[in-house]
C-alpha positions in Angstrom: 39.4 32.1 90.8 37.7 31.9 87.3 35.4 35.2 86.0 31.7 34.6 85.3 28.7 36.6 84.0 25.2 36.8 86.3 22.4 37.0 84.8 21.8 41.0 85.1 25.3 40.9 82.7 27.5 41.9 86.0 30.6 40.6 86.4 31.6 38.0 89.8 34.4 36.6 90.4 33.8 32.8 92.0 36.6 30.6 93.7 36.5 27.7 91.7 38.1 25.1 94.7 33.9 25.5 96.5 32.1 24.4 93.4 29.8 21.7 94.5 27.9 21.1 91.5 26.9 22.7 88.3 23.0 22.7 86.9 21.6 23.5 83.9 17.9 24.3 84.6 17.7 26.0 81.5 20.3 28.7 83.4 23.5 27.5 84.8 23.1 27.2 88.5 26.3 27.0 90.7 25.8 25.2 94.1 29.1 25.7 96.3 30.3 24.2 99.7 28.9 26.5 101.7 24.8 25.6 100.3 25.2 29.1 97.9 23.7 29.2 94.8 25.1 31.6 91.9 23.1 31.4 88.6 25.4 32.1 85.4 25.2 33.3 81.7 28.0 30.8 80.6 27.0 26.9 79.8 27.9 24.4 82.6 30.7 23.3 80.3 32.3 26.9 80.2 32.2 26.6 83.5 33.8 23.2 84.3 36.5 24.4 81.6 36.9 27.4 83.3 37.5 25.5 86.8 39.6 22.8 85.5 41.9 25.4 83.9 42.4 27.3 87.1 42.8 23.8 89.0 45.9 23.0 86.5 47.2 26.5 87.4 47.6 25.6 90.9 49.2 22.6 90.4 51.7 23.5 87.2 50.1 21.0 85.2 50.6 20.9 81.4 47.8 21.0 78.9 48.4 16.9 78.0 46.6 16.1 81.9 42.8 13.7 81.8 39.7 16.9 82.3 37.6 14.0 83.8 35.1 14.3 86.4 37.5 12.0 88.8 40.7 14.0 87.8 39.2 17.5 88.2 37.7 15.4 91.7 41.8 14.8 92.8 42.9 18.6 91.4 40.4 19.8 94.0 41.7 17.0 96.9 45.3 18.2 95.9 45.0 22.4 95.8 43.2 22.2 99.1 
């Protein structure tokens, strides 16, 4: 689960395993699994850090592991 900001400055609390995709249109728009859409203060890279971070906390991983699209891609296959 990573901690992100909505645009009216409350606080939500997203799982990270249903992010689809991430937007930036100039806000950062969240499209998950399930066809939701939650529109964020932080950048689509805090996000995606955000993510991958909880992703390597399910699985144990070190800080030394690839952040790549495809890697954060098999963290996602794997934690499911």
């Amino acid at each position: 689960m990573i901690y992100l900001t909505r645009l009216d400055n409350s606080e939500i609390v997203l799982n990270a395993l249903l992010i689809e995709r991430i937007e930036h249109t100039p806000d950062t728009v969240i499209t998950l699994t399930t066809g939701n859409k939650v529109v964020v203060r932080e950048s689509p890279q805090e996000v995606t850090k955000r993510a991958v971070e909880y992703l390597r906390s399910l699985r144990g991983d070190n800080e030394t592991d690839d952040g790549s699209v495809a890697n954060i891609a098999q963290l996602g296959r794997v934690a499911k």
